[in-house]
N, CA, C and O of each residue as an XYZ file, in Angstrom:
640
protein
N     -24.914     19.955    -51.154
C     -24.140     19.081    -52.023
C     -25.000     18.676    -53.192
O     -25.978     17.983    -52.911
N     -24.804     18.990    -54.458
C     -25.251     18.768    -55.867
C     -24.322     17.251    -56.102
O     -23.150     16.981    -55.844
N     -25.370     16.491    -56.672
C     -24.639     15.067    -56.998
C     -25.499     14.568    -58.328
O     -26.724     14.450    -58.327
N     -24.523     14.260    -59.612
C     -25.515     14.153    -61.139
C     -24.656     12.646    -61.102
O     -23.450     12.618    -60.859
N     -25.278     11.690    -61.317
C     -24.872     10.495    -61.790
C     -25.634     10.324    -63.449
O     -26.745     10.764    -63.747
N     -24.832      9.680    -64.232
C     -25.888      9.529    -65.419
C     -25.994      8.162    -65.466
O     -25.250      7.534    -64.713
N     -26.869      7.458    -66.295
C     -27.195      6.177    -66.414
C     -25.947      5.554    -67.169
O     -25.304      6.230    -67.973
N     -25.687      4.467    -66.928
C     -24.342      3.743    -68.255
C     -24.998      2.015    -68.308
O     -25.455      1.489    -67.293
N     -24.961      1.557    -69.174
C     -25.449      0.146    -69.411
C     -23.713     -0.564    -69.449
O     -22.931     -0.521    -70.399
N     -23.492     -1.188    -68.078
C     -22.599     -1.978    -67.799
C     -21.928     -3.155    -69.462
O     -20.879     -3.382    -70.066
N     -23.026     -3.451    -69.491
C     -23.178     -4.472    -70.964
C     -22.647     -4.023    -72.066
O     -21.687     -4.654    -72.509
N     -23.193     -2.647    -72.907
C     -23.060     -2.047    -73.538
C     -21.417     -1.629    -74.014
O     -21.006     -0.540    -73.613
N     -20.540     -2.441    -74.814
C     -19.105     -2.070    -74.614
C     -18.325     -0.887    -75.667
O     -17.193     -0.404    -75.644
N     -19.531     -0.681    -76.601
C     -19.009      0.526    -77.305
C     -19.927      1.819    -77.250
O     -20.494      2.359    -78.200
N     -19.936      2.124    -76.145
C     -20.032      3.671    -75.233
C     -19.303      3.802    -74.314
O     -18.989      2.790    -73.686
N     -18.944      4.695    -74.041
C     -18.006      5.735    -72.704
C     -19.087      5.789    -71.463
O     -20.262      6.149    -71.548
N     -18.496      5.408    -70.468
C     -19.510      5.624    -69.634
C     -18.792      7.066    -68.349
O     -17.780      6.885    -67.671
N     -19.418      8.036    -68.329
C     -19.055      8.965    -67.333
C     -19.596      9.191    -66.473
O     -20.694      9.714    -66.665
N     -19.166      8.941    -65.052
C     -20.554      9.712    -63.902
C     -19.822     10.390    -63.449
O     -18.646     10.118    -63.205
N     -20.471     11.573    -63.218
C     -19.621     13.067    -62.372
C     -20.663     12.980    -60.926
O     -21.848     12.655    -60.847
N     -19.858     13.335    -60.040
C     -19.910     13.833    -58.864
C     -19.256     14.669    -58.649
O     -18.033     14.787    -58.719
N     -20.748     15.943    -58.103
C     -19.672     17.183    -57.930
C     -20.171     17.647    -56.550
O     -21.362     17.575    -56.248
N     -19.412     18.032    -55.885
C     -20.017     18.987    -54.515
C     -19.492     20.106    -54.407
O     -18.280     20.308    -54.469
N     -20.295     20.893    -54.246
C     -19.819     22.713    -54.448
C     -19.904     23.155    -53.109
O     -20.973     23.066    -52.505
N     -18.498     23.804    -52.378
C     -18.059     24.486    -51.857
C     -18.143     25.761    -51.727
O     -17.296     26.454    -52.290
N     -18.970     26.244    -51.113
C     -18.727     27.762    -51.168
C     -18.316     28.240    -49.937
O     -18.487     27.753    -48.820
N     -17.638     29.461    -50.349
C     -16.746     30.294    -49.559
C     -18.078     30.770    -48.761
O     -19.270     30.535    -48.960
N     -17.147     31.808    -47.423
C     -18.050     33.001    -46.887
C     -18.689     33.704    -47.553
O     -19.894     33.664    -47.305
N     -18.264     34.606    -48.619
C     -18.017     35.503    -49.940
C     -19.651     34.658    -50.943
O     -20.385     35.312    -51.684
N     -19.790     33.392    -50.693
C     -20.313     32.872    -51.470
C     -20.037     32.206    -53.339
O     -20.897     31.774    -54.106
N     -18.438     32.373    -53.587
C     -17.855     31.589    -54.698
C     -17.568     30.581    -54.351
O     -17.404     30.346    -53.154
N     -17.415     29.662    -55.306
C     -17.027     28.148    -55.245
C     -15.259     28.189    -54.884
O     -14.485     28.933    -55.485
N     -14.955     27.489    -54.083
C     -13.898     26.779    -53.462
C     -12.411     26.469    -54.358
O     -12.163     25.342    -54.789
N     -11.370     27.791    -54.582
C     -10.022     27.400    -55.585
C     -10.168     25.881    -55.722
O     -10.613     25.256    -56.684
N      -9.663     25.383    -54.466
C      -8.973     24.501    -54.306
C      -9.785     23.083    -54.839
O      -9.138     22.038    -54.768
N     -11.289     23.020    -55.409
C     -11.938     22.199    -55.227
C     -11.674     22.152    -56.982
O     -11.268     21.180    -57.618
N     -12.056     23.576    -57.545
C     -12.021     23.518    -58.695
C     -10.829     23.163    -59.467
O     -10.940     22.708    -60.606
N      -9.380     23.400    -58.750
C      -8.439     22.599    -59.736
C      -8.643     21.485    -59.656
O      -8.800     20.869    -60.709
N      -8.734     20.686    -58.226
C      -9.048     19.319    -58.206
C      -9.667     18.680    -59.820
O      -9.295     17.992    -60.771
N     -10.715     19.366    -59.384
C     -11.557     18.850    -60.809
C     -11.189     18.971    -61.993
O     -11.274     18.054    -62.809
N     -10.692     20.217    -62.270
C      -9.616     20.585    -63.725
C      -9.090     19.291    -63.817
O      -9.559     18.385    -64.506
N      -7.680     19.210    -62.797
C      -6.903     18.012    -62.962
C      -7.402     16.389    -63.065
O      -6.882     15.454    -63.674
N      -8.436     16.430    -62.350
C      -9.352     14.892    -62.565
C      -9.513     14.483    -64.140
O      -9.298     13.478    -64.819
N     -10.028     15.863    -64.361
C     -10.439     15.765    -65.825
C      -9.437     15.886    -67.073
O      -9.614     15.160    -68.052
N      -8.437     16.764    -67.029
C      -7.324     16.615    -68.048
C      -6.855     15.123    -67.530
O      -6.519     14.380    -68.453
N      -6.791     14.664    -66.449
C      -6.027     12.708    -66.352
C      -6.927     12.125    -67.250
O      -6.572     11.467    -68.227
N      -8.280     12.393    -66.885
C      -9.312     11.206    -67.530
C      -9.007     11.473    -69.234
O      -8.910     10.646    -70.141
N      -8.915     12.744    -69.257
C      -9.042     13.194    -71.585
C      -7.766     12.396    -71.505
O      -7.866     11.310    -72.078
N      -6.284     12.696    -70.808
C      -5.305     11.887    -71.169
C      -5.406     10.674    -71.534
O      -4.969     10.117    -72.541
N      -6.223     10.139    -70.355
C      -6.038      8.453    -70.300
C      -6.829      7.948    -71.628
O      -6.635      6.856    -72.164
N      -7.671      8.846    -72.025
C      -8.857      8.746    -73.340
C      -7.467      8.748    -74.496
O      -6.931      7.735    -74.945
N      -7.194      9.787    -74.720
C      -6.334     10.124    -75.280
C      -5.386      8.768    -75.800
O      -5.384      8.083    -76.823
N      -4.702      8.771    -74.706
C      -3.075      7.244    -74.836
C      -4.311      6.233    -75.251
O      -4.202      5.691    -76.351
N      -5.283      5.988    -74.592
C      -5.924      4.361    -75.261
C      -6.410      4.799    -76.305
O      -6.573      3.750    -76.928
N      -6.907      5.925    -77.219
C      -7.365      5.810    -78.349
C      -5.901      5.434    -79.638
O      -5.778      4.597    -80.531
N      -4.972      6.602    -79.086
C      -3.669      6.110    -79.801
C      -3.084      4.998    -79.740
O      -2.357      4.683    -80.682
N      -3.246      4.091    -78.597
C      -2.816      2.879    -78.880
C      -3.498      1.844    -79.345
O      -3.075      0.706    -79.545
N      -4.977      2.428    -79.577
C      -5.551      1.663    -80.371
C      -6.001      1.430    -82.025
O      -6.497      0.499    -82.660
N      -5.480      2.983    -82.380
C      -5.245      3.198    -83.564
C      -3.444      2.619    -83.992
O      -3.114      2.623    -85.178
N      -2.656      2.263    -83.144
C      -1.486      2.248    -83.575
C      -1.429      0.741    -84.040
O      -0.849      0.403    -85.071
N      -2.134     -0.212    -83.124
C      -2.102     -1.526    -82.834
C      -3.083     -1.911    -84.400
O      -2.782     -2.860    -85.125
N      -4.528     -0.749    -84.753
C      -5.020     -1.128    -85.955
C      -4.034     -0.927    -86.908
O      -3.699     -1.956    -87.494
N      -3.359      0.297    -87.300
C      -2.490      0.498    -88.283
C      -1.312     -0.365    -88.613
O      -0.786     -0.356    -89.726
N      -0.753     -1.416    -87.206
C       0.152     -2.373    -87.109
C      -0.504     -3.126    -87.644
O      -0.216     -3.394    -88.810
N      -1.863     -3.892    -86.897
C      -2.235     -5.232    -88.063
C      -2.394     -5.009    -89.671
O      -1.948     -5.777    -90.524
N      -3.186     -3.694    -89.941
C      -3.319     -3.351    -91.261
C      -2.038     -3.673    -92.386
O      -1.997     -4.370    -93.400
N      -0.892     -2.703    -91.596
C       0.537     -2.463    -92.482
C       0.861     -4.171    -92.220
O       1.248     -4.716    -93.253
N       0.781     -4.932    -91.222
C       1.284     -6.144    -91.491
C       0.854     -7.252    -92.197
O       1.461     -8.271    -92.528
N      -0.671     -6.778    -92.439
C      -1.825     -7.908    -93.375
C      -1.032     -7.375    -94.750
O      -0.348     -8.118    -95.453
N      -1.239     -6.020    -94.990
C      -0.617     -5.953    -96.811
C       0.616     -5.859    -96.935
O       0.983     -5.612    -98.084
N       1.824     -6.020    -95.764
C       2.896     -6.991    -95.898
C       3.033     -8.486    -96.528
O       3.371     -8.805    -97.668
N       2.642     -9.346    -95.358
C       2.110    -10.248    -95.810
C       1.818    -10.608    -97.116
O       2.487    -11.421    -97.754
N       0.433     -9.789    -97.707
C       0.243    -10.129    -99.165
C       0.578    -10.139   -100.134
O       0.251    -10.852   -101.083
N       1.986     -8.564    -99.963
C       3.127     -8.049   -101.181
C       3.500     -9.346   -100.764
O       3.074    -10.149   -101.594
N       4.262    -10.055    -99.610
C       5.226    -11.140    -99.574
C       4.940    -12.134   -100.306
O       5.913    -12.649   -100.856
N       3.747    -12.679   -100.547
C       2.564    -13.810   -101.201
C       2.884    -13.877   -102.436
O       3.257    -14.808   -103.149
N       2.579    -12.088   -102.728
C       2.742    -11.790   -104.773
C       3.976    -11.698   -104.886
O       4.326    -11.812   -106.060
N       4.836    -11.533   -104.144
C       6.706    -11.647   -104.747
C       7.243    -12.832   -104.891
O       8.032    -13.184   -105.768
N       6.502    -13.884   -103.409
C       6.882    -15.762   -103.594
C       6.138    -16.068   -104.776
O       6.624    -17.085   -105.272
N       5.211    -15.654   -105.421
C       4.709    -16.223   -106.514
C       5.287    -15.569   -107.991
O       5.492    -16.138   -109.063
N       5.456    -14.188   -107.611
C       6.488    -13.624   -109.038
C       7.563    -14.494   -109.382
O       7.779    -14.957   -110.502
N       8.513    -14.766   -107.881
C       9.623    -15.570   -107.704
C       9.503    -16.991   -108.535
O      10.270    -17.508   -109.347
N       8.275    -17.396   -108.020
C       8.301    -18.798   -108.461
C       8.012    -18.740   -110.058
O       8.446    -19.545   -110.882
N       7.402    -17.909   -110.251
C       7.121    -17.576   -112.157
C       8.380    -17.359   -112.911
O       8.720    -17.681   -114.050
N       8.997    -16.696   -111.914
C       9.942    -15.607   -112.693
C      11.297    -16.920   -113.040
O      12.045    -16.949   -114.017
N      11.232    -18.153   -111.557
C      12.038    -19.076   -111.903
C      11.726    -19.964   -113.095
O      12.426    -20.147   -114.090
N      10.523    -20.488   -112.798
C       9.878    -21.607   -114.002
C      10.382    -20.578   -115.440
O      11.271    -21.161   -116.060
N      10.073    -19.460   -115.955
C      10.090    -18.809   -116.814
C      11.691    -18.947   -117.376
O      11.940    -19.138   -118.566
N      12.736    -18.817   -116.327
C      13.991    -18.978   -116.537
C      14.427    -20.212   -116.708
O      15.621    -20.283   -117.001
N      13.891    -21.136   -116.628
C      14.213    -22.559   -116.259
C      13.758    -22.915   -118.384
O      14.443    -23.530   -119.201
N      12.450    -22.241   -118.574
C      11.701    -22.699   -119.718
C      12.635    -22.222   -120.883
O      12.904    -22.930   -121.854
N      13.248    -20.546   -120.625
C      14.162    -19.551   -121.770
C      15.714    -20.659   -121.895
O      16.445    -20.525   -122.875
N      16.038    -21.672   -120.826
C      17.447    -21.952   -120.605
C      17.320    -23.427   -121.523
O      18.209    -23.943   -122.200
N      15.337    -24.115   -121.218
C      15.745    -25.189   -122.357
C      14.822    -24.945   -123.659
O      14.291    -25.806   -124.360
N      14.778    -23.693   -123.781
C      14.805    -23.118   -125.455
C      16.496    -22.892   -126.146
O      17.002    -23.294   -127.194
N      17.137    -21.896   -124.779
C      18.531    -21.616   -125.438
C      19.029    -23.050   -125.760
O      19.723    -23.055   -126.777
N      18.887    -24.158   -125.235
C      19.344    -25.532   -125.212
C      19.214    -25.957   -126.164
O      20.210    -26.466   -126.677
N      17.579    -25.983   -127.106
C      17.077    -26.710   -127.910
C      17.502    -26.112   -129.461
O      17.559    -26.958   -130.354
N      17.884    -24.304   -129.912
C      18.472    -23.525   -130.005
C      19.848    -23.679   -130.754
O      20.216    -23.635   -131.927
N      20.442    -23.885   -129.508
C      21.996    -24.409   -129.714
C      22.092    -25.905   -130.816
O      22.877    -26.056   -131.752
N      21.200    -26.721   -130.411
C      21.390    -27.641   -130.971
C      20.724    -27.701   -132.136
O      20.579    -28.808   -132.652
N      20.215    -26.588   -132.744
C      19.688    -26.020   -134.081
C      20.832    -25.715   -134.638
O      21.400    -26.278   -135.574
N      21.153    -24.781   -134.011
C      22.816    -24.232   -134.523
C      23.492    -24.866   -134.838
O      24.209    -24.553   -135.787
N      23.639    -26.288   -134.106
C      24.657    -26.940   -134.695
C      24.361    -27.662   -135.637
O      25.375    -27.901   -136.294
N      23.174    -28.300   -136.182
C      22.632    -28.756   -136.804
C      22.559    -27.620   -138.268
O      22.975    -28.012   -139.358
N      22.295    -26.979   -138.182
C      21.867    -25.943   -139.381
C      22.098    -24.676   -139.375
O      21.146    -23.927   -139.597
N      23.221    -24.204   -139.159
C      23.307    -22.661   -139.258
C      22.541    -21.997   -140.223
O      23.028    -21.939   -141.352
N      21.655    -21.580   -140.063
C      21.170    -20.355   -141.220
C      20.921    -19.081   -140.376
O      20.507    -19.130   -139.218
N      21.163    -18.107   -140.942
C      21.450    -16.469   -140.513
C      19.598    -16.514   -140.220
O      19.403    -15.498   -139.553
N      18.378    -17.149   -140.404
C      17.226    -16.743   -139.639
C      17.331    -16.922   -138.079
O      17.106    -16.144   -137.152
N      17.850    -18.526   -138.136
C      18.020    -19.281   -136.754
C      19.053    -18.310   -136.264
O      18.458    -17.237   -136.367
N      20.016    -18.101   -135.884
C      21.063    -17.277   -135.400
C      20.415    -15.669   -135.250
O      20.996    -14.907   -134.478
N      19.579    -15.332   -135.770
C      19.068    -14.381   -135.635
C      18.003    -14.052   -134.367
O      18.060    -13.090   -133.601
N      16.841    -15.339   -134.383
C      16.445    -15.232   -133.743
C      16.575    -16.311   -132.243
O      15.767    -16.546   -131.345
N      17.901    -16.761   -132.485
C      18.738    -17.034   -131.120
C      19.451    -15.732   -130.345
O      19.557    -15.651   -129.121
N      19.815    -14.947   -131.094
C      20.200    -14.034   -130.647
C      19.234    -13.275   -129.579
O      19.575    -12.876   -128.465
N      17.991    -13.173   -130.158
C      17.083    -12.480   -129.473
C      16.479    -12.826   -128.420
O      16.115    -12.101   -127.494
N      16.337    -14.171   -128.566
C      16.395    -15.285   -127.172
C      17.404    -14.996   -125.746
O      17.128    -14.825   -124.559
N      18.500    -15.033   -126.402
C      19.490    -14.693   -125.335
C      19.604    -13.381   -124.877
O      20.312    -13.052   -123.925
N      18.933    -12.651   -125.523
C      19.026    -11.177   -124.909
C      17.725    -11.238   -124.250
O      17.445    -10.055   -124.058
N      16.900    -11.863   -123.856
C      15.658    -12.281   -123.271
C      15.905    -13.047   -122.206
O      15.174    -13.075   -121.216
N      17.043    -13.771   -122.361
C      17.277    -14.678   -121.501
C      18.165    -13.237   -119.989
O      17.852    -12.742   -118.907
N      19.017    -13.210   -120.722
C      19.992    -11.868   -119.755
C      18.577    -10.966   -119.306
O      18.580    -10.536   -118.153
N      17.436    -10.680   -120.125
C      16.892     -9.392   -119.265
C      16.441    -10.012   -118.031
O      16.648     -9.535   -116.915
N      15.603    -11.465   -118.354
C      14.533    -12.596   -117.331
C      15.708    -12.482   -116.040
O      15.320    -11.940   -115.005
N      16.836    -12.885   -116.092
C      17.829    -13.290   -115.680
C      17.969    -12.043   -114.464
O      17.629    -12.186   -113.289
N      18.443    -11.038   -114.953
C      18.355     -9.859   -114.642
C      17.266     -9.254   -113.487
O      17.463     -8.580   -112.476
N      16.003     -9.813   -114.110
C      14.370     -9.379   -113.427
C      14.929    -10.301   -112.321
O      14.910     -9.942   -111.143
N      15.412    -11.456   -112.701
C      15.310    -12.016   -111.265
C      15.635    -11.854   -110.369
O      14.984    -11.786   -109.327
N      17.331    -11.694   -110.626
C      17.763    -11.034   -109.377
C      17.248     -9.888   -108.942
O      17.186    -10.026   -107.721
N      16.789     -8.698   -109.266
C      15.969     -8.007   -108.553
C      15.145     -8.513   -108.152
O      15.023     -7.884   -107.102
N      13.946     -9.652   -108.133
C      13.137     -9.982   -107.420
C      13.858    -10.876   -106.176
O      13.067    -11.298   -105.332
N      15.182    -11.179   -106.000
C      15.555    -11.838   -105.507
C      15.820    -10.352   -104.363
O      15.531    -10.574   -103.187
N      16.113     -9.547   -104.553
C      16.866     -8.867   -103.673
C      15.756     -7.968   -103.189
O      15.821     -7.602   -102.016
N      14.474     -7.454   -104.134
C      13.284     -7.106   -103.384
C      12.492     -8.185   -102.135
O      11.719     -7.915   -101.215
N      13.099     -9.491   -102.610
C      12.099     -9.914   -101.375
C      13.264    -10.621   -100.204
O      12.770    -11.437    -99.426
N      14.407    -10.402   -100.098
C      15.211    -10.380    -99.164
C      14.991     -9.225    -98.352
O      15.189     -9.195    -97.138
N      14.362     -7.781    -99.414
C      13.932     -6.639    -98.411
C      13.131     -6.408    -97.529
O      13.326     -5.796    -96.479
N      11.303     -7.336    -98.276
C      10.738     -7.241    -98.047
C      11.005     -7.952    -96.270
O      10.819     -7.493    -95.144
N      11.580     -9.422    -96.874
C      11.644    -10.268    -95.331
C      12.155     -9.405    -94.279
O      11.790     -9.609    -93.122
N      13.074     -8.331    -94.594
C      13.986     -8.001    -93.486
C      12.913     -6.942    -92.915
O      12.961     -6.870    -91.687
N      11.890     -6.046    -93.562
C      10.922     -5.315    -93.307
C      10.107     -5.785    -91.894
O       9.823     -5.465    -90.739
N       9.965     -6.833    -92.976
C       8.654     -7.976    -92.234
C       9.277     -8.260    -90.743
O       8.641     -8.174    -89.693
N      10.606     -8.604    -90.873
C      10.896     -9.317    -89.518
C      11.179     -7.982    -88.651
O      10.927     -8.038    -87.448
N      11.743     -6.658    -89.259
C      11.595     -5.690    -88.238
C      10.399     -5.180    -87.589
O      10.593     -4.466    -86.605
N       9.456     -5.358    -87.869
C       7.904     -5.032    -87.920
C       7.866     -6.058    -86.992
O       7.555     -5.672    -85.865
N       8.112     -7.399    -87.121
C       7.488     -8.564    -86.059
C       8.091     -7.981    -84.702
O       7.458     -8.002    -83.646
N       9.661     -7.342    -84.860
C      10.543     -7.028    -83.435
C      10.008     -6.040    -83.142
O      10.124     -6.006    -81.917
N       9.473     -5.167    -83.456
C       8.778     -3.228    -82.787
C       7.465     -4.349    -81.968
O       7.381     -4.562    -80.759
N       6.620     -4.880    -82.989
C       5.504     -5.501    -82.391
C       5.846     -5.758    -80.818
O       5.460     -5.106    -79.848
N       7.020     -7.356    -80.879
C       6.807     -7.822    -80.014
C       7.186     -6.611    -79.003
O       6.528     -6.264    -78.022
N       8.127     -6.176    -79.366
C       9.137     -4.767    -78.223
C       8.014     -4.105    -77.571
O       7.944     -3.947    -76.352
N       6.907     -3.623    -78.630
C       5.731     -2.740    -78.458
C       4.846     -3.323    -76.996
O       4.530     -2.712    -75.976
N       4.549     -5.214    -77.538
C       3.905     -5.388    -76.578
C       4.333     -5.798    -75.425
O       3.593     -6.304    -74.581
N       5.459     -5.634    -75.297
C       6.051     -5.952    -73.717
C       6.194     -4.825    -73.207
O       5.834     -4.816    -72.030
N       6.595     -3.787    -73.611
C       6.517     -2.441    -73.370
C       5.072     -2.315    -72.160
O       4.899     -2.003    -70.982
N       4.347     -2.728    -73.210
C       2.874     -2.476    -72.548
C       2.296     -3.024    -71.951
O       1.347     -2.560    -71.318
N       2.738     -4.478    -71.932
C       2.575     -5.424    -70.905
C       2.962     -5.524    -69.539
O       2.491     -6.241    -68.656
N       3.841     -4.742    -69.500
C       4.726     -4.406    -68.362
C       4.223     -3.222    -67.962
O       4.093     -2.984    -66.762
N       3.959     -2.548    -68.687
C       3.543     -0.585    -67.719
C       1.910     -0.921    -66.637
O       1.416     -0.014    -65.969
């Protein structure tokens, strides 16, 4: 009976630790033993498997926090576009205000001119917004499907 143990430092948590034990069988004939050697085949494709599923689920679980940290941060820069993009609309609505009451005060074809251009500034801002309004209704719905796979993910695995 041949027996190789290798050393592993219990402590040590980022190394693999493997000890093989092998005992060789030989026939009458003097070859090693079918039946011993699939054993071992199969020992060993379980163990690469089991290597295998925990490396993927540990790359899946990094790629989950990753994709959910620069979620998160698009969400950050859209609440803050949002909040610009409002103040900005809020500022164009008491220009059109201040504007109007030019107009009424003094029509001259400069003022009317460049009221005009205001209000077509006002419709584009207006415009931007609601798309930012409806990009980050997307984003949330993203976000919250991502939170449901998570949790789904980890009960999944909590349970196996």
């Amino acid at each position: 009976m041949e027996t190789s143990k290798g050393s592993c430092d219990s402590t040590d948590q980022s190394s693999v630790c493997i000890s093989v034990e092998a005992e060789r069988t030989v026939s009458s004939n003097g070859n090693k033993d079918s039946n011993e050697i699939n054993s071992q085949e199969h020992k060993s494709k379980t163990n690469t498997e089991d290597e295998i599923n925990k490396s993927s689920d540990a790359l899946a679980k990094g790629l989950s926090t990753m994709l959910a940290n620069v979620i998160r941060d698009f969400d950050s820069k859209a609440q803050e576009t949002l909040k610009s993009q409002d103040q900005l609309n809020s500022a164009i609505d008491r220009l059109t205000r201040e504007l109007d009451q030019l107009l009424e005060d003094a029509p001259l074809p400069f003022i009317m001119q460049h009221a005009a251009k205001i209000s077509g500034v006002k419709k584009r801002v207006s415009s931007l917004n609601s798309l930012l309004k409806s990009i980050q209704r997307r984003i949330d719905n993203m976000d919250r499907m991502l939170s449901v796979g998570v949790l789904q993910e980890k009960t999944h695995s909590g349970s196996s």
